[in-house]
PLY file of the C-alpha trace (Angstrom):
ply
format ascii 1.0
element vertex 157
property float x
property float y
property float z
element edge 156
property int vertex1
property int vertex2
end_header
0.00 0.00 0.00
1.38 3.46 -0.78
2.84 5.76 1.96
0.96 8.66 1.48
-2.52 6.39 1.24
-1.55 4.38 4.50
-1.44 7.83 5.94
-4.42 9.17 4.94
-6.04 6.18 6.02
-4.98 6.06 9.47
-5.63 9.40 10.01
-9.01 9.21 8.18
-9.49 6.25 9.62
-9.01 7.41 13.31
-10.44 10.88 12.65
-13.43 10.04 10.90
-15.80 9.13 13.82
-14.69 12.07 15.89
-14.55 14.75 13.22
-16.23 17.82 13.34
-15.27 20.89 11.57
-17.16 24.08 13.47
-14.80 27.10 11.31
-16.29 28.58 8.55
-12.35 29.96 8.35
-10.84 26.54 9.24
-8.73 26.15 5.94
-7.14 29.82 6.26
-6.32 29.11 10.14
-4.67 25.75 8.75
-2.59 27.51 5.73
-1.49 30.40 8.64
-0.79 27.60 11.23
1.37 25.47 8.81
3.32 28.67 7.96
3.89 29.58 10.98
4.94 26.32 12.45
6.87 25.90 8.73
9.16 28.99 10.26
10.19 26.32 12.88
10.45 23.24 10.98
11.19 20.49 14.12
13.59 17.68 13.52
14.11 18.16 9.91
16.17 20.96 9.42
17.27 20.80 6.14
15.13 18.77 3.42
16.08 15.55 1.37
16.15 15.76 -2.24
16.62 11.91 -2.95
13.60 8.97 -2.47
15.28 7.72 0.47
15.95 10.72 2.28
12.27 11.81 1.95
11.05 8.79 3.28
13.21 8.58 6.20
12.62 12.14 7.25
8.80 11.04 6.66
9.39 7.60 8.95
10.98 10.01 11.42
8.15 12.84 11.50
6.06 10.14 12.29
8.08 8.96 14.60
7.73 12.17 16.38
3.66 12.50 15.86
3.91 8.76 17.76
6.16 10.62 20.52
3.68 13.41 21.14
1.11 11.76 21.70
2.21 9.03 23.87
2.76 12.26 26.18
-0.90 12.97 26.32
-2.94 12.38 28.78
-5.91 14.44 29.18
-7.46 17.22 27.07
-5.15 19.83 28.93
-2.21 18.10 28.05
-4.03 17.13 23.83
-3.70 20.88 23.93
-0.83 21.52 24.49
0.41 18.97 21.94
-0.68 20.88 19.03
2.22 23.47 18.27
4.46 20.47 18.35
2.02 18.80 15.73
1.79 21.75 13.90
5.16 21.74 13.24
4.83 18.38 12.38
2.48 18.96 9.59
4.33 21.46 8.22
7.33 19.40 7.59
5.66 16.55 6.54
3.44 19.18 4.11
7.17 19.86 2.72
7.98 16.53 2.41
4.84 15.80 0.49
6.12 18.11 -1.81
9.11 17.14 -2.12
8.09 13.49 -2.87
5.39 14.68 -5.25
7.82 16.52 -7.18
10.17 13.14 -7.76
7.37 10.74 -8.40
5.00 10.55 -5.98
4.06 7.44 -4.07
5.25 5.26 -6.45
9.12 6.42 -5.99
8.53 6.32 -1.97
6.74 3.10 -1.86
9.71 2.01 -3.73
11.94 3.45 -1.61
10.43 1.39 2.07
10.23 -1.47 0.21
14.09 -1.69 -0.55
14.86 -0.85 2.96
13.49 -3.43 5.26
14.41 -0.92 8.28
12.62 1.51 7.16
9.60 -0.99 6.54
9.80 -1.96 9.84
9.95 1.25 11.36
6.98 2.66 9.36
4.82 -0.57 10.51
6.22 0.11 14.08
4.46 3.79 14.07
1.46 2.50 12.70
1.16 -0.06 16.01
2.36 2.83 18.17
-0.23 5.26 17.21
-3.01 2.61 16.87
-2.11 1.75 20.70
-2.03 5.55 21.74
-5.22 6.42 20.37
-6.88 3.19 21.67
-5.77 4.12 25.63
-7.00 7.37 24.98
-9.94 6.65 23.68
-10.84 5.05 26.51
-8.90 7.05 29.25
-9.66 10.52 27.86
-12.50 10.48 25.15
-12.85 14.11 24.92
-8.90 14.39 24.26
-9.08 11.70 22.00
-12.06 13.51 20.12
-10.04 16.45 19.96
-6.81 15.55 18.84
-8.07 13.20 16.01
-9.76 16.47 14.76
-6.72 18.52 15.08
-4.58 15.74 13.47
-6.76 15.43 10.31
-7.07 19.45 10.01
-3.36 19.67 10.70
-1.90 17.06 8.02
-4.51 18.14 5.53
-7.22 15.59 5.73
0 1
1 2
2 3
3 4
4 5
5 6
6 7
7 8
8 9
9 10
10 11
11 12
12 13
13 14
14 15
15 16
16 17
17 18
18 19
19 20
20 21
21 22
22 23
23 24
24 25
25 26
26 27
27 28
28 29
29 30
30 31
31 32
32 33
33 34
34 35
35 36
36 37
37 38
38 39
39 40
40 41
41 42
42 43
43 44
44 45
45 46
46 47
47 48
48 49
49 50
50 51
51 52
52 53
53 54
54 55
55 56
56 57
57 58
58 59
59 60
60 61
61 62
62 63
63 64
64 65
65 66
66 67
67 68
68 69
69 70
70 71
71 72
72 73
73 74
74 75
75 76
76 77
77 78
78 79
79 80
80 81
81 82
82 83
83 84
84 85
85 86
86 87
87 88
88 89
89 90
90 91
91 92
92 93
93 94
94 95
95 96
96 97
97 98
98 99
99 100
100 101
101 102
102 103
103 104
104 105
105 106
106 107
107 108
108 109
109 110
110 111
111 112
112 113
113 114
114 115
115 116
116 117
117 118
118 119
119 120
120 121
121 122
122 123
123 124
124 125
125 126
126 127
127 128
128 129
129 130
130 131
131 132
132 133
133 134
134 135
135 136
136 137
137 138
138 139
139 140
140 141
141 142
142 143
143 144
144 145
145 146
146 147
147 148
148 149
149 150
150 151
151 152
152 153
153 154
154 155
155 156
């Protein structure tokens, strides 16, 4: 399964029961969110050019979305999450780019496949999310509720 569509459909798939829009403005707060938080870009400094690259800096913002939330725990702390997220989305909005602009999901598919690290990581964050979102669900429904929203506005679903 492509990268981009496994994305999209754990974050659809998460977000999708919990998902309510209430902005009329919600897509101009979004564009002036990701460019602010693209001023501050978080682990990626400097963006790969090459198939590889872009997936591993992909494998490791996700790595980081994984991180952030296994930190919350309530809807105080879902709150506070989000500049870190936004950041988040902004590289991996980037890095979406950048991947678009060499092929697409085609050359990054390509790219996990012929790394079984990288495979393995990427199925790791998948499990580590999953898990997250499951506690919270259940620990914290209104912080669940509100980060899946948050996370689908934020990476542009």
């Amino acid at each position: 399964m492509k990268t981009t569509t496994k994305l999209t459909t754990l974050s659809l798939g998460l977000a999708l029961p919990f998902c309510i829009v209430s902005c009329k403005d919600a897509e101009k707060k979004v564009a002036d969110a990701a460019d602010a938080a693209a001023e501050n870009l978080s682990s990626v400094t400097e963006l790969p050019t090459d198939a590889k690259g872009i997936a591993t800096a992909v494998i490791t913002q996700m790595d980081e979305i994984a991180d952030c939330l296994a930190k919350v725990t309530d809807l105080e702390s879902a709150k506070a999450a989000i500049p870190d997220l936004e950041k988040i989305g902004a590289v991996m909005s980037k890095l979406r780019e950048k991947g678009d602009a060499l092929g697409g999901d085609k050359i990054m598919d390509e790219a996990i496949e012929q790394n079984p690290e990288m495979k393995a990581k990427f199925g790791g964050f998948e499990k580590k999310m999953m898990g997250t979102i499951t506690k919270l669900k259940t620990t914290s429904p209104e912080a669940a509720e509100f980060l899946l929203e948050k996370l689908a506005t934020i990476m542009g679903e």
